[in-house]
FILOVO-504668 format. One record per residue (C-alpha): x, y, z; residue in one letter. Coordinates in nm, 2 decimals. Each point is the difference from the previous one (the first is absolute). Layout:
<nodes>
      X      Y      Z rest
      X      Y      Z    a
...
</nodes>
This chain:
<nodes>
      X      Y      Z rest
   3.95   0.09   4.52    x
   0.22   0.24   0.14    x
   0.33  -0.05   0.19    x
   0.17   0.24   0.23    x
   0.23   0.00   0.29    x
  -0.13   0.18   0.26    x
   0.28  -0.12   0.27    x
   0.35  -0.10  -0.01    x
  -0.02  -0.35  -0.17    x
  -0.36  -0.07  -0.05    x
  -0.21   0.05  -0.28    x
  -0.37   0.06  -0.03    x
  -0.18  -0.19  -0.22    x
  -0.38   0.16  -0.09    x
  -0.16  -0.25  -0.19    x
  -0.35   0.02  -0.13    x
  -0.20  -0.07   0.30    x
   0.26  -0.11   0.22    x
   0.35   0.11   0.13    x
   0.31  -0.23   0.04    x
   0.38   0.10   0.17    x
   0.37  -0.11  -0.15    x
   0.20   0.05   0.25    x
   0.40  -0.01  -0.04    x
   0.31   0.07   0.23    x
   0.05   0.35   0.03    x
   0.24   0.09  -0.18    x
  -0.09  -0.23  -0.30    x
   0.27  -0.29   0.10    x
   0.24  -0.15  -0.21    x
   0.00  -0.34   0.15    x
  -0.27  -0.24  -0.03    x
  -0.22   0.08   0.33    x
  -0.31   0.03  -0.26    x
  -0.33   0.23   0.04    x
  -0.31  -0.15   0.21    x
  -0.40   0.08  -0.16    x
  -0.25   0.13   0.21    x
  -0.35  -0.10  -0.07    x
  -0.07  -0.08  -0.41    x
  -0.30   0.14  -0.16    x
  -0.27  -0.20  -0.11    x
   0.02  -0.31  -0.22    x
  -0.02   0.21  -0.34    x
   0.23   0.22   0.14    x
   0.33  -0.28   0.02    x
   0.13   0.10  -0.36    x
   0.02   0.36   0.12    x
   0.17  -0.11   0.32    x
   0.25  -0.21  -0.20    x
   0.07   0.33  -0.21    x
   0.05   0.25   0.31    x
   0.29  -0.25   0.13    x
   0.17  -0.03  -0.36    x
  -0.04   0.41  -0.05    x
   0.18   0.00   0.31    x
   0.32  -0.22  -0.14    x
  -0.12  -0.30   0.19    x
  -0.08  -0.30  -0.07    x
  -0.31  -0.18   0.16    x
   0.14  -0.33   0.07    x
   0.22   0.23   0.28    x
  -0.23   0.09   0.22    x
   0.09  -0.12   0.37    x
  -0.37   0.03   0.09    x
  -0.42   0.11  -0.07    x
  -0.10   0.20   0.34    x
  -0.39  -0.05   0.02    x
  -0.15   0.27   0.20    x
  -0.31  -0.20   0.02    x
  -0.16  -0.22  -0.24    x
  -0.26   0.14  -0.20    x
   0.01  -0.10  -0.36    x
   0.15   0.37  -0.12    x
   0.26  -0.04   0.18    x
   0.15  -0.37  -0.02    x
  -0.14  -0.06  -0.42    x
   0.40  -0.06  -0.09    x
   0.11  -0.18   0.34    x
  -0.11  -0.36  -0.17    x
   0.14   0.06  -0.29    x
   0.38   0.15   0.12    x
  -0.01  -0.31   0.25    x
  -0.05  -0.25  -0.30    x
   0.22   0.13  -0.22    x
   0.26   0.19   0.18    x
  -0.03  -0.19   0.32    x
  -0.03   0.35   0.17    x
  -0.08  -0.04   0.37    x
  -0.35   0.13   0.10    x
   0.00   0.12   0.35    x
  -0.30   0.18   0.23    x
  -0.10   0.02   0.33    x
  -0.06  -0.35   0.22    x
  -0.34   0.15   0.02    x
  -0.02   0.08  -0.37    x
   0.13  -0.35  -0.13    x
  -0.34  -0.19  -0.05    x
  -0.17   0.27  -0.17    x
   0.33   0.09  -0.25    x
  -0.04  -0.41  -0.05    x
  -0.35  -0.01  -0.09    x
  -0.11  -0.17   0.33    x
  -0.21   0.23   0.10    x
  -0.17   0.31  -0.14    x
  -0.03   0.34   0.09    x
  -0.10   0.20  -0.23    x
  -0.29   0.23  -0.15    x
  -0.32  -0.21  -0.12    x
  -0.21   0.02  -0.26    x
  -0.30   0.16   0.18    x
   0.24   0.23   0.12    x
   0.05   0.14  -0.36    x
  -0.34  -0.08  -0.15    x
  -0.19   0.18   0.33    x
   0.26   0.35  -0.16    x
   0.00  -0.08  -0.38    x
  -0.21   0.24  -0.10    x
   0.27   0.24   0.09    x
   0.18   0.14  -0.32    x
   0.36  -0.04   0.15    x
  -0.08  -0.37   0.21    x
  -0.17  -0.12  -0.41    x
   0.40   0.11  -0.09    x
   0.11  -0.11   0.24    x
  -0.15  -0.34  -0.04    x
   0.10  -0.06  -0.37    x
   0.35   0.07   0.09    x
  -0.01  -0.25   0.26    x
  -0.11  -0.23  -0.24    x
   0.21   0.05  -0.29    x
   0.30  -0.02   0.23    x
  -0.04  -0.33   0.05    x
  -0.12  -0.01   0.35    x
  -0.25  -0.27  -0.01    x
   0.27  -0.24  -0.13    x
   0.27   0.09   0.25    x
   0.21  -0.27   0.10    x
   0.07  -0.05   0.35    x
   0.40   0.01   0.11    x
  -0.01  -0.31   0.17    x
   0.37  -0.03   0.07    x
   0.00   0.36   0.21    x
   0.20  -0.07   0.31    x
  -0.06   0.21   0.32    x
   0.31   0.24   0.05    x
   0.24   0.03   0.31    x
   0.17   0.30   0.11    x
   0.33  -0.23  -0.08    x
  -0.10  -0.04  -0.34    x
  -0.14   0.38  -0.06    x
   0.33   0.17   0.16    x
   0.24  -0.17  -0.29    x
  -0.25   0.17  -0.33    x
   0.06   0.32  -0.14    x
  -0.13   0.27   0.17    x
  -0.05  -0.13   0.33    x
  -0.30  -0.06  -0.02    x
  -0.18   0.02   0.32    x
  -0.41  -0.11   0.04    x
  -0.23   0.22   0.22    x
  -0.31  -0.22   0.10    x
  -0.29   0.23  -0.11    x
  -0.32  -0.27   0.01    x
  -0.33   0.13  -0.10    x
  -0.01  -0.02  -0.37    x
   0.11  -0.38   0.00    x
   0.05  -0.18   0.31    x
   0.35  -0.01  -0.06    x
   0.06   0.30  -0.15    x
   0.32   0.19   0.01    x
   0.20   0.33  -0.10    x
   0.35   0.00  -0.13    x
   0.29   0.24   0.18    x
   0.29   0.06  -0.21    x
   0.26   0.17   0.25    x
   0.28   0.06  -0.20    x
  -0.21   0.19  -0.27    x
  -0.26   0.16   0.26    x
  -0.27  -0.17  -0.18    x
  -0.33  -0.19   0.09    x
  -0.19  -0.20  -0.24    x
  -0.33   0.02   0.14    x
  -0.15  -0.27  -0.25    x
  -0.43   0.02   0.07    x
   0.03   0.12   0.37    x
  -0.08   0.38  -0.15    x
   0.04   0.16  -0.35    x
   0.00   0.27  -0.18    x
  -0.20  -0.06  -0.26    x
  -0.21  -0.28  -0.17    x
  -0.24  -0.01  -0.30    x
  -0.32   0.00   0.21    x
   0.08   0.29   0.18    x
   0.01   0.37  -0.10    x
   0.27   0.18   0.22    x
   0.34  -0.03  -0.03    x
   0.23  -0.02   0.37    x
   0.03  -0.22   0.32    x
  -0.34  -0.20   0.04    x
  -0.11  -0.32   0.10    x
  -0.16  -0.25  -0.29    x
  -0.38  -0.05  -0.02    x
  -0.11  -0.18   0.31    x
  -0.10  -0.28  -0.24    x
   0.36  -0.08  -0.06    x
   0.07  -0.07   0.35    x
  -0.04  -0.33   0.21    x
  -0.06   0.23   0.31    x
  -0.04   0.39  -0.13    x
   0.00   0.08   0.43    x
   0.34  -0.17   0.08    x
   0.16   0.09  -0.34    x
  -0.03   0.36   0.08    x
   0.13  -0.04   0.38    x
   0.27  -0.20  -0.10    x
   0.10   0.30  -0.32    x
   0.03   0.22   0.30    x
   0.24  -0.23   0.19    x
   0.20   0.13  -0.31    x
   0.07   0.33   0.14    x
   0.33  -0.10   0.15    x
   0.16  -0.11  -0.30    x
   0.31   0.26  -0.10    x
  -0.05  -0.03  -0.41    x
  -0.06   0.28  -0.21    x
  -0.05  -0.17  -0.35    x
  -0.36  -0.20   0.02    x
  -0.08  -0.24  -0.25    x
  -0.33  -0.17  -0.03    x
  -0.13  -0.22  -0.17    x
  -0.25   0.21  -0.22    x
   0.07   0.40  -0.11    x
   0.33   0.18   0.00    x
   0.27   0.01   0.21    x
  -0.02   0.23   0.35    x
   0.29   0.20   0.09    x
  -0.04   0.11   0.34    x
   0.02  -0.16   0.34    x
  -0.24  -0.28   0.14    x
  -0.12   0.16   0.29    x
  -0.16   0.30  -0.28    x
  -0.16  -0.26  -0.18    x
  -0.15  -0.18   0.22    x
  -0.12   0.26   0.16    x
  -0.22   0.09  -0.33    x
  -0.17  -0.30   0.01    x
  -0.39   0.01   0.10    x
  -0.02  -0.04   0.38    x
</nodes>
């Protein structure tokens, strides 16, 4: 795990497969207006996600809310578990809500993997998958839909950016104060089965719809933000419009 604070406020979580945000007031307030989590590894990663809060003087149980970006199991594996015990608020996208609640399913299948195990980095790949727990993932089945209301009064602003394509419902993350975006699946900049570094779109077998993921990605183009951060590789320092414009056309 490695933490670091690419932007006023909000920190960068690079976990071992999967990445995760802490995002604060900028700067760090005194009062009590808390920190928000966006996205939270996969299940085996919720002890590491518990420690990058408390390295950060916080204390779980504060957290105003989980952002879902969309809701594959290596992004929501802690939601369950900070609504249980913390009674953190899950929120995602009206179109996100029934896959972040185990209603329905979107994700890569079995085949999918099998038909590409041979495939040094997918066999990885694969046994990381498994030993982080994501065949046992627990559904967050008390996520709520957000409103624009309810987003405008959390730290950072948070502001969603419909991006469908990957998930049905999924979205990107603007940060305005801080000049951030956190792009969660929609692109990346790195992931274990691939072997280049920089802006690029997942393997199509991790999208719902691989064709209206990438046209959507583009939509991003207009977004002022010069600190991307994705759900898998490194932070991106540079604007929106330059990374997109990497991507494969």
């Amino acid at each position: 795990m490695n933490i670091s604070e690419p932007a006023p406020g909000v920190h960068f979580v690079e976990g071992p497969a999967s990445n995760w945000l802490i995002v604060r007031s900028a700067p760090a307030p005194t009062d009590d207006s808390g920190f928000i989590l966006i996205d939270g590894g996969y299940p085996a990663d919720r002890d590491l996600v518990l420690q990058s809060v408390r390295e950060l003087g916080l204390d779980p149980a504060d957290a105003k809310a989980m952002l879902i970006t969309h809701g594959h199991v290596d992004h929501t594996g802690s939601a369950a578990y900070f609504s249980r015990t913390f009674g953190t608020a899950i929120l995602c996208s009206p179109e996100e809500l029934a896959h972040v609640q185990g209603k329905e399913k979107h994700q890569v299948t079995l085949g999918q993997v099998l038909a590409r195990v041979w495939r040094p980095k997918v066999f990885r790949w694969m046994l990381h998958v498994i030993k982080a727990k994501a065949l046992q993932a627990e559904p967050a089945t008390h996520a709520e839909a957000w409103t624009q209301d309810r987003l405008a009064g959390l730290p950072g602003k948070p502001t969603p950016i419909a991006v469908p394509g990957h998930t049905p419902g999924n979205i990107a993350i603007l940060l305005p104060d801080a000049g951030a975006i956190a792009v969660g699946d929609t692109f990346v900049s790195g992931h274990p089965i691939s072997s280049r570094q920089g802006p690029q779109m997942l393997h199509r077998m991790f999208h719902h719809d691989p064709a209206a993921a990438l046209k959507a990605t583009r939509r991003l183009e207009e977004v002022q933000a010069r600190v991307i951060l994705p759900g898998h590789g490194p932070a991106l320092h540079l604007p929106v419009a330059e990374a997109v414009n990497q991507l494969p056309s």
